[in-house]
N, C-alpha and C positions, 0 to 999 in steps of 0.2 A: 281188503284193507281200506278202510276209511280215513284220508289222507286229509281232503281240504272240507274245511265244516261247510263251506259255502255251497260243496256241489252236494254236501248229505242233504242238507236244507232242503235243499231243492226237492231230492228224493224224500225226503220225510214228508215233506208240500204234497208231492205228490202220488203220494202214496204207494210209492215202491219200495220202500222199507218202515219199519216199524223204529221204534225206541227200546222195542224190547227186543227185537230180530240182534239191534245195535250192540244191549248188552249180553246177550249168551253170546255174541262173536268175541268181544273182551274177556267173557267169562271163562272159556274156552279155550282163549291162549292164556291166560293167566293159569290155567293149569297145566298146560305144555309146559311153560314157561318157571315151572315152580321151581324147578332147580338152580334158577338165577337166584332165589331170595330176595325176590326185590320189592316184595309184598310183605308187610308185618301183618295185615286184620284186611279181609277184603270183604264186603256188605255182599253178598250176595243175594241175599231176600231183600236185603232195602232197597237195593238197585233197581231188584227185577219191579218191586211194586212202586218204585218213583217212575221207571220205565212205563208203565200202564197207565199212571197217572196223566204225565206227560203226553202221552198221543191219544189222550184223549179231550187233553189241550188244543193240540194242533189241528184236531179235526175241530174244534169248536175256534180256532181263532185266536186263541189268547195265549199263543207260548212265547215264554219269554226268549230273548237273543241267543243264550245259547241253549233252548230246547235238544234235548239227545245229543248233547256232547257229551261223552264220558271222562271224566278227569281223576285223577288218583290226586290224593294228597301227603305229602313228605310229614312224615310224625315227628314232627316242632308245631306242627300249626295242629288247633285245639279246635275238635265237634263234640258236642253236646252228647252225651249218654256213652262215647268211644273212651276207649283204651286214649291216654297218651304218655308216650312208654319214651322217647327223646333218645330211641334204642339203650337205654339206659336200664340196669339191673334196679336202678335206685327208684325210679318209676316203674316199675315190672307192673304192677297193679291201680297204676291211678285214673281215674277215670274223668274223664274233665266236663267242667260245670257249665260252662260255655261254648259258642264259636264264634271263632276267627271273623272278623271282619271280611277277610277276604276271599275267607271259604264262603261265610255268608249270602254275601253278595254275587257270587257263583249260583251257589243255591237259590236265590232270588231270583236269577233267571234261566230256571228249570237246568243247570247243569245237573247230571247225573255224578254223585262221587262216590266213587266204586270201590275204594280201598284207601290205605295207607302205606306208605311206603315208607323200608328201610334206611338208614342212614348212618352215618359214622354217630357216637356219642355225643348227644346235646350239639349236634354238628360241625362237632372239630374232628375235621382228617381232610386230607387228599386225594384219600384213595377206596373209603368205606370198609376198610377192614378194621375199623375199631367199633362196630358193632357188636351189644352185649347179645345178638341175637343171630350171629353169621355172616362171612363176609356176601354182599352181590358181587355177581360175579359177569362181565360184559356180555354181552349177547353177544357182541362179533368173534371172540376168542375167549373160552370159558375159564383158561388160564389165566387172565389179564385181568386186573383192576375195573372198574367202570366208572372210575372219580368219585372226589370227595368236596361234600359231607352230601349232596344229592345223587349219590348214587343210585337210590332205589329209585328216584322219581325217573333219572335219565333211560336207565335199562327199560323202566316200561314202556315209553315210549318208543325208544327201540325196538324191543321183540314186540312191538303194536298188540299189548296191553291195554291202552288205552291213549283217547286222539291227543290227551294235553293233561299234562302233569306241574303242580308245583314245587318248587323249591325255595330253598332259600340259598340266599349268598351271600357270606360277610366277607370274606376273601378270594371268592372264584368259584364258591359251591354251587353254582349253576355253569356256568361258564367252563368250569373246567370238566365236568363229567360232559357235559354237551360237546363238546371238542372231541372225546374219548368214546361217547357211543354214538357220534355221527349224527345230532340232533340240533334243532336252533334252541338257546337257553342264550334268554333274557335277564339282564340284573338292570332291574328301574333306577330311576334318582333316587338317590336317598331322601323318602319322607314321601314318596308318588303312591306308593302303596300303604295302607296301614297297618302299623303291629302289633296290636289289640289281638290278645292270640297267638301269638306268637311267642315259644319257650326262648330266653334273649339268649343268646351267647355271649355275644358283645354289641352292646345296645346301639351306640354311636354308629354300628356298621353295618348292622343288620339288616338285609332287606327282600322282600318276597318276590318272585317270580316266576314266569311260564316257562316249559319246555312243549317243544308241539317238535312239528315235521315241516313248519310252512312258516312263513311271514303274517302269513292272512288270522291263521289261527292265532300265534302269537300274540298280534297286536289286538284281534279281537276281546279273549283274555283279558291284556291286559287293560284296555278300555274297560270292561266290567269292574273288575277288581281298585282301580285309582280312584283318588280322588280322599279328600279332607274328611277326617273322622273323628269328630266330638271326643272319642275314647281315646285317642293315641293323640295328644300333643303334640309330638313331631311329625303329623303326618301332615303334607303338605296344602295349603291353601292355594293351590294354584290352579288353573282353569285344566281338565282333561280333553285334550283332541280328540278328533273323530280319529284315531291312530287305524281302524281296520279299512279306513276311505283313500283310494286315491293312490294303492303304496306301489303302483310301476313309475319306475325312475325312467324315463324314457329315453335322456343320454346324461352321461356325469360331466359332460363337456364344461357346465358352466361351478363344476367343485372344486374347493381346492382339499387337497387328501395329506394330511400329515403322516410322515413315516420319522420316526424319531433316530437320527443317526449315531446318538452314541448309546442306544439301547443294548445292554449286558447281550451278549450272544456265546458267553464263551462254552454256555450248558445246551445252547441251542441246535437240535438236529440238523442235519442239512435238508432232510425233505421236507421236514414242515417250514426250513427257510423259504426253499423254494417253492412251496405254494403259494405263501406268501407274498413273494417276489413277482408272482404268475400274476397275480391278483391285482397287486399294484398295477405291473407292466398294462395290464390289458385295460384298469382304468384310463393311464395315461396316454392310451392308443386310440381310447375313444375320445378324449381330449379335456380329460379333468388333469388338472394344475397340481403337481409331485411337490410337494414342501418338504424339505430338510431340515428336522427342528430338534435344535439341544436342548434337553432336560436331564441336567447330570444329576439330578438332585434323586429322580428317580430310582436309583441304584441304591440308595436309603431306604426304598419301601418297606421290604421285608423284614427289616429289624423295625422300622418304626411300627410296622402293624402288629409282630408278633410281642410287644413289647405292650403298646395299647391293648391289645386283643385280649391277652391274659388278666391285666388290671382287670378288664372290666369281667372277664369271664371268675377272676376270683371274689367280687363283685355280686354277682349275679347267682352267682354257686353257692353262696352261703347261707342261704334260705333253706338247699336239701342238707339236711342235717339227723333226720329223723326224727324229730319232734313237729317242726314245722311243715313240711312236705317230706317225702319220701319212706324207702321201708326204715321202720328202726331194726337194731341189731337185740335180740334176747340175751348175748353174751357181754351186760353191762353188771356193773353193782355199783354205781356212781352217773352222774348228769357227763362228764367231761369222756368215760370211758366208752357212757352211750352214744355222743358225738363221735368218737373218734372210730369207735366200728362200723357205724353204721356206713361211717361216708367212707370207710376203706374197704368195705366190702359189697360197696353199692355202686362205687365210681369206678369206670375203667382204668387202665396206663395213663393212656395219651389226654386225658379229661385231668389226673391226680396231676400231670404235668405240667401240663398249661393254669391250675389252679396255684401252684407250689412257686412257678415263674410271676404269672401275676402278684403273689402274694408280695416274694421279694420286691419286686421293680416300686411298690404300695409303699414297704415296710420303710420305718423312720434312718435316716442316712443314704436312702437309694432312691427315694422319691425325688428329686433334684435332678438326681444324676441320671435318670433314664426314665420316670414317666413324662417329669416336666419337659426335658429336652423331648422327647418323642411325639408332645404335642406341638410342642414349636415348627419338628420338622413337618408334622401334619399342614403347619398351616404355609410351609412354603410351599409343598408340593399339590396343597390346592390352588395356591398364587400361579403356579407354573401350570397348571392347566386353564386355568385363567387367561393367560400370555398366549398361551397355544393359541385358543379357540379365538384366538381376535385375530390369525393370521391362517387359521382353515379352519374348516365346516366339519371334517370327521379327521380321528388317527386311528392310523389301520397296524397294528403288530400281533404276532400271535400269540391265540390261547394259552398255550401248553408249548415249555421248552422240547416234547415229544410227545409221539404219540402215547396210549395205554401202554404202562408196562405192568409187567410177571406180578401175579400175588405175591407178597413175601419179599418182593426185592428191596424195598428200601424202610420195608417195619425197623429194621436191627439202628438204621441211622435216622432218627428225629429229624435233622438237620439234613439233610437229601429230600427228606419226603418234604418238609417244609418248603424248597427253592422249587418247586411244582409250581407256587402261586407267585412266580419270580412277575408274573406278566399278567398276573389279574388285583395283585392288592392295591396297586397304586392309584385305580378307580373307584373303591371301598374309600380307600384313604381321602379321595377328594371328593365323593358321592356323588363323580359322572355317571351316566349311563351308559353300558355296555353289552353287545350281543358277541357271541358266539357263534356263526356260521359253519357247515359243511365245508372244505374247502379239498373235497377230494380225499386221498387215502394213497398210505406208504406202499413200499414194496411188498409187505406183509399183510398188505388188504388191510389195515387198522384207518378209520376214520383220522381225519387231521383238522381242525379248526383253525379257524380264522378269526380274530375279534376286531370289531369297529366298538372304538369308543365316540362319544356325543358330546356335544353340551349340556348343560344343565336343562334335564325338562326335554330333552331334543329325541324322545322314544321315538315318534315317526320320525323321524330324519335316519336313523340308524337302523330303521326296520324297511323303508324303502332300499339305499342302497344294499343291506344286505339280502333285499329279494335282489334285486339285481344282480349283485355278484354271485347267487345261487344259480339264477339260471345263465350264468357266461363260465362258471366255473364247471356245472355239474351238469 
């Protein structure tokens, strides 16, 4: 298992492993591993010959920063000459013209990208069982969900697939499968990465991220990947840290740690309270500073996001129609009846649903009443993390109101699967930054997460302490 890129490095330097040794070991569990689904298209000849290419770098001197990292990438984000399918029937065959910004830039410095990975529809789910292509299924418990809408990128990680996977996150799709298959999953500021390449969901909230096993790799990633990009307009002009330098916290003595006290817990398990609670405690033992902070406003998240989210996701959606992108349907005899099959028999459930809500909340008499209001509330509960962060440095609550639960348990209720993201959309909504941490595992051996949220821009600050409470915790 090749865990920390830093000690491969070392062995690539020195020549006790190869690039190509690195990927037949991937290649190899990704076939063990095939009955996760967690793979949609995996390069296997591309691999092996970037593989060769690369350690012939390294022997001459010239490999870039992450030389034989193997990284998979979640199919939203777009590679030149591949499949990109958004696990969509509607895309089954599109092959895309470009890449990604922030695949690219990966590639720039000799990463290896070994596949694509599975994910709920155009990235709407909780739990990746809205795949036109099968659900993944967790590596810890093959009954259980492995979160959504990155689920395929989290499981590879997991069953060590490969050292560091992408995703995206517009409500916890990093954060929450990382919680669920026991992995670190990073959601940057909004605008640190760019989305050039990126299939939108919901543009306003969209944002790209790592999953690894470590801190180190994490932040190394994400250092590659940031940073201001001519193509994407909202991607941020702001200076990128050395985020993989420097990240042991050596005491939290001088933090102050927000814990928010009227935070919803009524859906809240008791074990993943109390890891939480572990977590804190052993901060304030070491002598960082416990703040109590009301943000009632918070308890509006989930309507204010599922409400934005749709708008723009019906939005965004309208472009697959069959004329313009996507398959068209052969059973038309009219423009309006070719529209109307192609998108009903190319878009999933939970994709016709979220497109059918945004429509309404858009349409004339309800636009007032719940997009406008639902940006207003947007903008208090950025105000309130605003307020926070002038009285501590991180707030610490958890990922996931539970750990992974049962396939099938909460498809029948929309409205159950939705309150999953009870504790991760309110950092979409204000476009802090957010990790997901290890934080131990239930009575039933399921992984449990932790999330620290940041400042704006504050990625190392959130990627140090959460090395630190990995290693006090795990």
């Amino acid at each position: 298992m090749f865990n920390d890129y830093a000690d491969l490095r070392k062995e690539l330097s020195e020549g006790k492993v190869t690039c190509t040794d690195i990927v037949n070991y991937y290649l190899e569990n990704i076939k063990k591993g095939k009955h996760l689904n967690a793979f949609l298209l995996v390069f296997q000849e591309e691999a092996l010959q970037r593989a060769a290419e690369i350690d012939k770098k390294i022997k001459a001197g010239k490999a870039g920063r992450l030389a034989g990292m193997v990284i998979a990438v979640k199919d939203v984000l777009s590679i030149k000459g591949r499949r990109l399918t958004c696990s969509s029937k509607i895309l089954e065959n599109f092959e895309a013209l470009y890449t990604a910004t922030a695949v690219q830039r990966l590639i720039d410095e000799d990463a290896i990208i070994i596949g694509k990975t599975n994910c709920d529809e155009f990235a709407m789910g909780s739990s990746n069982e809205n795949s036109a292509f099968g659900n993944v299924l967790n590596p810890f418990d093959n009954t259980r969900v492995p979160g959504g809408s990155s689920g395929g990128s989290a499981a590879a990680v997991a069953a060590d697939m490969c050292m560091v996977s992408i995703g995206t996150d517009t409500g916890g799709s990093i954060r929450q499968p990382a919680a669920f298959c026991g992995v670190v999953g990073l959601k940057p500021t909004y605008g640190r990465i760019s989305r050039y390449g990126l299939t939108a969901f919901a543009s306003s909230f969209d944002t790209i991220g790592p999953f690894s096993r470590s801190a180190y790799n994490t932040a190394l990633v994400l250092e590659v990947m940031s940073g201001k990009d001519p193509k994407d307009s909202t991607s941020a002009d702001h200076a990128v840290d050395n985020y993989s330098s420097g990240l042991e916290l050596a005491k939290p003595g001088s933090l102050k740690i927000g814990v928010i006290s009227d935070l919803d817990d009524s859906g809240l398990n008791h074990e993943v309270k109390e890891a939480v609670d572990s977590a804190v405690k052993k901060l304030a033992d070491a002598g960082a500073e416990i703040v109590q902070l009301k943000m009632p406003e918070l308890k509006y998240s989930i309507q204010t996001y599922y409400i934005l989210t749709t708008a723009e996701a019906s939005s965004n959606l309208a472009r697959y129609d069959g004329a313009r992108y996507g398959v068209r349907s052969p059973e038309a005899s009219n423009m309006e009846d070719m529209y109307v099959n192609s998108r009903t028999k190319g878009f999933g459930t939970e994709v016709k649903r979220r497109i059918m809500l945004g429509t309404y909340v858009l349409s004339h008499g309800y636009y007032d009443a719940y997009y406008k209001k639902a940006q207003k509330v947007r903008r208090i509960i950025k105000e309130d993390f605003q307020k926070a962060f002038k009285k501590v440095d991180f707030i610490i609550l958890p990922t996931t109101p539970t750990t992974a639960f049962k396939l099938g348990e909460k498809t029948a209720d929309p409205l159950e699967m939705y309150l999953n993201d009870i504790y991760t959309t309110s950092s979409n909504i204000s476009g802090n930054p957010a990790v997901s941490i290890p934080a131990g595992f239930d009575k039933s051996k399921l992984p449990i997460g932790l999330q620290i949220i940041g400042k704006d821009f504050d990625e190392k600050g959130i990627l140090m302490l959460g090395n630190y409470l990995m290693k006090t915790l795990n």
